[in-house]
C-alpha angles and dihedrals in degrees: 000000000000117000084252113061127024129188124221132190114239097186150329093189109085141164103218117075115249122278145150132234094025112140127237111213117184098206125160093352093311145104119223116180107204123210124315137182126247109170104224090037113147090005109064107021082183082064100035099045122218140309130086135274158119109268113181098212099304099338141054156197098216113145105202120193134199122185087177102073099264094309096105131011138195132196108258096181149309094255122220082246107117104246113275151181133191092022133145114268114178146156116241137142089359096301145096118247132197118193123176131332133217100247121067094354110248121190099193120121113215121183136195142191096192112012092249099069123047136175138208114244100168139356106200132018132203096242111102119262107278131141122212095040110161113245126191141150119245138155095358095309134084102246121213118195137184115306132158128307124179104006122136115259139229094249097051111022095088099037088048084042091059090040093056095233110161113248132267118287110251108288118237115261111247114210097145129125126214132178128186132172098195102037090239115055102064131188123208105225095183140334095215124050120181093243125089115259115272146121133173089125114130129156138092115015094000100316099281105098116231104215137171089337103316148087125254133201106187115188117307136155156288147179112213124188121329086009132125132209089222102120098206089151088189101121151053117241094263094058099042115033082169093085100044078091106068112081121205119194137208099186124122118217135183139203124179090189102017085251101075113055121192122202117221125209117048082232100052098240135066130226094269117081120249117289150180135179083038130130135246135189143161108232130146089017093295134101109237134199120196136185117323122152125265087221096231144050110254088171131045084234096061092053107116095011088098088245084268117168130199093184109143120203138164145180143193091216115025079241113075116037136209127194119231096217134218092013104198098217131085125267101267139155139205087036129173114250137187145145108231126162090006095295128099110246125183118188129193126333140157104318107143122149117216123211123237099246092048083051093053096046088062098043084067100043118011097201087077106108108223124235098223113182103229114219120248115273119267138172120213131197122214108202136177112248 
């Protein structure tokens, strides 16, 4: 550890079952950690690990609360909110808000004062169905930028796989930009940013860093044609063309009105290898990027570790980078990320551990859904020394 920054463990002993893609929101004093999905949730608690709960299949609409700075944690409600991973969670107007999710899609806008109690603000949007837009606030409005349209899910690309139905038709590429300040009353800023469409960014206010007055978009994700958004993880790129089509960026872009973008580094990509599911934030004066996966195995030795990362890396400027070394937690991606009491705290993620037989099994037939035990939930704390 540098004689800056130092990371503590909070706690490993919590009281919420493991999941991934849940969100972390620091709102009146308190943490509250929103939804989240652990596949064998509710069905294999040897899988699942402990904690309590209300699960709705993998994933859920659970709204956990601490008021002691991540240490313990109570059940505040399930919330009306369909069960969700990968979805915006951001602070505006004194509230709460959820928009979206991954994972069907959903377009509805929910709001909340407290975390028990949430209300509908809208529906339904005018911005086309995606899942893993990016949302942030910024300049007054809740942002919602590019994501995913058209790619085959978690839930359906196996099954379809085994059935022999053709693959999706390319999906559109979404490079569009909305704001709203109501949630339901949404401006189009532009159809047509500079970057390349992705999403799979989530973190601190929503996963887009709000820095020295403008907006940033640091690497992220996308499924092109024939892709999936299932993240096995399991295999090289011979013996799976499937993911070929998956991109993963390491580029850092910046927007000061959500119209005109700016590309950072003279050479296109920073120090950090290309991510998605990873999790950005602006603390200490500094944008931060931390863990993610790279998608693929690149190494024998990477196969069946989920290509999870725990790299931790920030910069003053988004231009020039500098690692955060011997991070203590586990590789992990789709964590859970938020500065709270003036510290940077990420929470859960995917950090699951895979046995060899069950490795092996997928090495020879890559339908067979994998039975990976997920580690027990834990909350960790980065300070300034």
């Amino acid at each position: 550890m540098t004689e800056n920054y130092r990371w503590s463990c909070v706690s490993s002993d919590v009281a919420w079952s493991p999941r991934d893609g849940a969100q972390l929101v620091s709102f009146h004093d308190k943490l509250f950690l929103l939804g989240g999905w652990n596949q064998y949730a509710g069905q294999r608690d040897d899988l699942a690990g402990g904690g309590v709960g209300a699960f709705e299949s993998e994933v859920c609409s659970e709204v956990w609360c601490s008021e002691d700075d991540g240490v313990s944690w109570s059940l505040t409600t399930t919330a009306p909110w369909s069960g969700r991973h990968m979805h915006g969670a951001v602070v505006h107007d004194d509230h709460m808000w959820i928009v979206g999710s991954e994972n069907g899609t959903p377009d509805d806008v929910w709001k909340s004062k407290d975390g028990a109690d949430w209300e509908l603000v809208s529906a339904t949007v005018p911005w086309q169905d995606r899942g893993n837009q990016m949302v942030t606030v910024f300049d007054g409005s809740i942002w919602v930028l590019g994501g995913q349209a058209g790619a085959a899910g978690q839930t359906n690309f196996i099954a379809d796989l085994k059935a022999g139905k053709p693959f999706p038709p390319v999906p559109p590429p979404l490079r569009d930009v909305w704001r709203t300040n109501d949630g339901v009353n949404w401006d189009r800023v532009t159809d047509n940013a500079p970057w390349a469409p992705r999403g799979m960014i989530t973190g601190a206010n929503g996963g887009v860093a709000v820095h020295d007055g403008r907006m940033w978009i640091l690497g992220g994700g996308y499924v092109g044609a024939g892709g999936t958004t299932l993240s096995s993880l399991r295999y090289d790129l011979e013996e799976q063309p499937r993911l070929k089509a998956r991109l993963y960026h390491n580029d850092v872009w910046s927007s000061a009105d959500g119209h005109d973008w700016t590309q950072h580094l003279a050479e296109g990509a920073a120090p950090w290898a290309a991510r998605s599911y990873h999790d950005t934030a602006v603390w200490d004066g500094k944008l931060w990027v931390l863990g993610g996966h790279r998608g693929i195995a690149d190494h024998p030795s990477e196969v069946a570790t989920e290509g999870n990362r725990n790299d931790v890396w920030y910069s003053e400027d988004g231009g020039h980078w500098q690692e955060l070394p011997d991070t203590p937690w586990s590789p992990r991606h789709a964590c859970a990320v938020h500065v709270h009491g003036d510290a940077l705290y990420l929470v859960a993620g995917s950090a699951v551990t895979i046995s060899a037989e069950q490795a092996e099994l997928s090495r020879r037939n890559f339908t067979h859904r994998v039975e990976s035990a997920w580690l027990p939930g834990d909350v960790w704390r980065l300070d300034r020394v």
